[in-house]
C-alpha positions in Angstrom: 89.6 114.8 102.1 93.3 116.5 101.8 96.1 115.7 103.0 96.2 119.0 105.2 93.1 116.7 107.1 94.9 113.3 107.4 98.7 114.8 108.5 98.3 113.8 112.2 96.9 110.2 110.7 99.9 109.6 108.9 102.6 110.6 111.2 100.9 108.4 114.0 100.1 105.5 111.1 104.1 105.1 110.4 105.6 105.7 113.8 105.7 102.0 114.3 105.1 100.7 110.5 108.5 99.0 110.1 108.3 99.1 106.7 110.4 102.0 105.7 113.0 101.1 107.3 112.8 97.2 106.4 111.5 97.5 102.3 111.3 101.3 101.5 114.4 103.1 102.2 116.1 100.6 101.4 114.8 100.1 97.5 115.5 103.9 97.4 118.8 103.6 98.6 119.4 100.9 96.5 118.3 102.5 93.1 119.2 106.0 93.7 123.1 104.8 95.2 123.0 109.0 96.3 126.9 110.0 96.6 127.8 112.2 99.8 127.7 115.8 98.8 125.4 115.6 96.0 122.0 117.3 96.3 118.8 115.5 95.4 115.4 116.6 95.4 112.6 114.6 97.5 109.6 115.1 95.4 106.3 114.1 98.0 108.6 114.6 101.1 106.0 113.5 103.8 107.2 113.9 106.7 110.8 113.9 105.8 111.6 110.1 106.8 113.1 109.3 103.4 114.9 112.4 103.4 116.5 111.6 106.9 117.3 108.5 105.5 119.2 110.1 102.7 120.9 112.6 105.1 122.5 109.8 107.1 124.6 109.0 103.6 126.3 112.5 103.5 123.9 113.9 100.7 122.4 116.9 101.0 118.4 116.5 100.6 115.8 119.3 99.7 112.2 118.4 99.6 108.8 119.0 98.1 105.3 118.6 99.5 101.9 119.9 99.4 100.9 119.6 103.4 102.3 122.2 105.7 102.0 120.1 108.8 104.2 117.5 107.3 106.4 120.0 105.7 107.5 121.2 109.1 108.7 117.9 110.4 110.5 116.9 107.1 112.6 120.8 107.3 114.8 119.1 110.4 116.5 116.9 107.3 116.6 120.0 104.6 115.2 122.9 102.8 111.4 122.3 101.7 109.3 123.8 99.3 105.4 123.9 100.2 104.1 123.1 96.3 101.5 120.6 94.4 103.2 118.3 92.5 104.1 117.9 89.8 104.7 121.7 89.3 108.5 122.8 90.2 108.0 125.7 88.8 109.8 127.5 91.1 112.8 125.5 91.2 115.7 127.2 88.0 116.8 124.2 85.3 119.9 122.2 86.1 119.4 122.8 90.0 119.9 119.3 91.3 122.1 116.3 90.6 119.0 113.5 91.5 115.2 113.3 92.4 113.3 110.6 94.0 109.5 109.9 94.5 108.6 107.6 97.1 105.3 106.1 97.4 104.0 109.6 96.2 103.5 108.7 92.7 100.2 107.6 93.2 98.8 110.7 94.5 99.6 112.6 90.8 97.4 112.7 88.5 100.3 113.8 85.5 103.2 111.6 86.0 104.3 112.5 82.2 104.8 116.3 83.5 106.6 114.9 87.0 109.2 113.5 84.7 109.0 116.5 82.1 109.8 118.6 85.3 112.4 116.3 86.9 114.4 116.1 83.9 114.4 120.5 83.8 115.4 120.4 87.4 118.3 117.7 87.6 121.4 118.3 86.0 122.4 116.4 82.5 123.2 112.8 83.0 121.6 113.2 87.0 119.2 110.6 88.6 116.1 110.5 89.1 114.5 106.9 91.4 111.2 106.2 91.8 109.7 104.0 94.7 106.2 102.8 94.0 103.5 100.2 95.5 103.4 97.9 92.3 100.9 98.6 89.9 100.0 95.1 89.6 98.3 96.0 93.1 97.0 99.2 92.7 94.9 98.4 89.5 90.7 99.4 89.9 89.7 96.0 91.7 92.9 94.6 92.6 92.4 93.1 96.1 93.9 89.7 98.1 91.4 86.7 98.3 91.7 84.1 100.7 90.6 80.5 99.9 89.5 77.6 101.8 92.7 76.8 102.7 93.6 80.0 104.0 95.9 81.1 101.5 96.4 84.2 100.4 95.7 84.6 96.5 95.5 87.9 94.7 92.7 89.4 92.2 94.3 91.5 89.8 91.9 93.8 88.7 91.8 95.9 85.9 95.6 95.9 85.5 95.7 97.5 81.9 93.5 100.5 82.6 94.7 103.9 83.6 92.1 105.4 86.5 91.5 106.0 90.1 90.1 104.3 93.2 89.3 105.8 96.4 91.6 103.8 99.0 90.4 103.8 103.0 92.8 106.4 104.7 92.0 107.3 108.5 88.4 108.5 109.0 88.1 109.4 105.3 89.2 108.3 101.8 92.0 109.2 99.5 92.6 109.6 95.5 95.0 107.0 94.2 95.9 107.2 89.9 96.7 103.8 88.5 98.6 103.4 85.8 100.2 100.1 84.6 104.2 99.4 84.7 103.8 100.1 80.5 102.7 104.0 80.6 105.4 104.7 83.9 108.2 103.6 81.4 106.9 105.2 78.5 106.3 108.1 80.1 109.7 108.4 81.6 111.5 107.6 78.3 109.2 110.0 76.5 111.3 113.0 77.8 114.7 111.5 78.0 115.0 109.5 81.0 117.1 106.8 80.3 116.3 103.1 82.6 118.9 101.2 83.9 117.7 99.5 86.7 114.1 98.1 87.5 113.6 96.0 91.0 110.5 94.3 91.8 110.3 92.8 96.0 107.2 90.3 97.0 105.7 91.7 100.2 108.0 91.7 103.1 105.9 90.0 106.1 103.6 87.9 104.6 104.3 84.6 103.5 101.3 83.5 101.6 102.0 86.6 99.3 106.0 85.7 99.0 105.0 85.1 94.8 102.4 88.4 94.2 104.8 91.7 93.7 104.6 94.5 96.6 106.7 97.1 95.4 108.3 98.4 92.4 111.6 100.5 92.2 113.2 102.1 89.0 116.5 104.2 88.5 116.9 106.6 85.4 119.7 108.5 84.3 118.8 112.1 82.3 120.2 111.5 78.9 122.4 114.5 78.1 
């Protein structure tokens, strides 16, 4: 099932979901730290809520996604490209002073060519921020346990493997790619991308999970 098939899901699934506003956009705003009148690139757009977020600090946004539907909705923040990640192809080198990906990682399947064509687009010494759900969740078997007690516990799965699981998504089933924190890094470094800050938040309404990790943010800087 594509995305194409699940837009009207989605939209309706995070009308109300609070947690954009209360974990999300805040990590990103927090990594990325986007100066008014800069433009960044929003690679995985959505519907443009991240990019509206962005908009409301004086930068200029442009986005990326593959589903026209959501496309549409996210062009009331900025300019977007209908593409399939991670090819910019179309985009000319030096073109941006930042990049983000939020919560879209998952849905690549080369995130060594996402940062090989990041670091083309964004300027020398630009940004790029990554906003993820934390690979210690997404791992092939990973899933919460509750004992006796009625805690919540968590399995961790095959944390060291790179694959895919099919995740529940509407009336169908989506692709995620795992890969652990190890390969993201590597990956990143590999083509010049320089870390300077790495965040890790528990989950942010569930008590009984206050010690398992929920989300994982990075910020790089393009080495020049």
């Amino acid at each position: 099932m594509s995305w194409s098939d699940l837009s009207d899901w989605w939209v309706a699934e995070i009308e109300d979901d609070p947690a954009y506003e209360a974990a999300v956009n805040p990590m990103l705003l927090d990594v990325l730290r986007p100066d008014a009148g800069l433009t960044y690139l929003d690679l995985g757009c959505g519907e443009g809520r991240v990019m509206r977020a962005l908009k409301g600090t004086g930068a200029v946004v442009h986005g990326v996604d593959l589903t026209p539907a959501l496309a549409r909705r996210a062009a009331d923040s900025g300019p977007v490209v209908i593409g399939r990640l991670p090819d910019l192809g179309f985009l000319r080198d030096d073109s941006y002073d930042g990049a983000f990906c939020v919560l879209a990682l998952e849905h690549i399947e080369d995130e060594g060519r996402l940062f090989a064509e990041a670091a083309r687009a964004v300027r020398p010494s630009g940004i790029f921020a990554l906003v993820i759900n934390h690979p210690f969740r997404t791992a092939p078997g990973a899933t919460p346990i509750s004992d006796s007690d009625g805690e919540t516990l968590w399995r961790p799965g095959d944390y060291f493997s790179s694959g895919t699981t099919l995740e529940p998504a509407g009336e169908g089933q989506m692709l995620f790619h795992h890969r652990n924190t190890a390969r993201i890094l590597e990956s990143a470094a590999a083509v010049g991308w320089y870390l300077e800050r790495f965040v890790e938040v528990p989950h942010h309404e569930l008590d009984d999970q206050a010690g398992i990790p929920r989300l994982l943010a990075c910020r790089w800087r393009l080495l020049p």
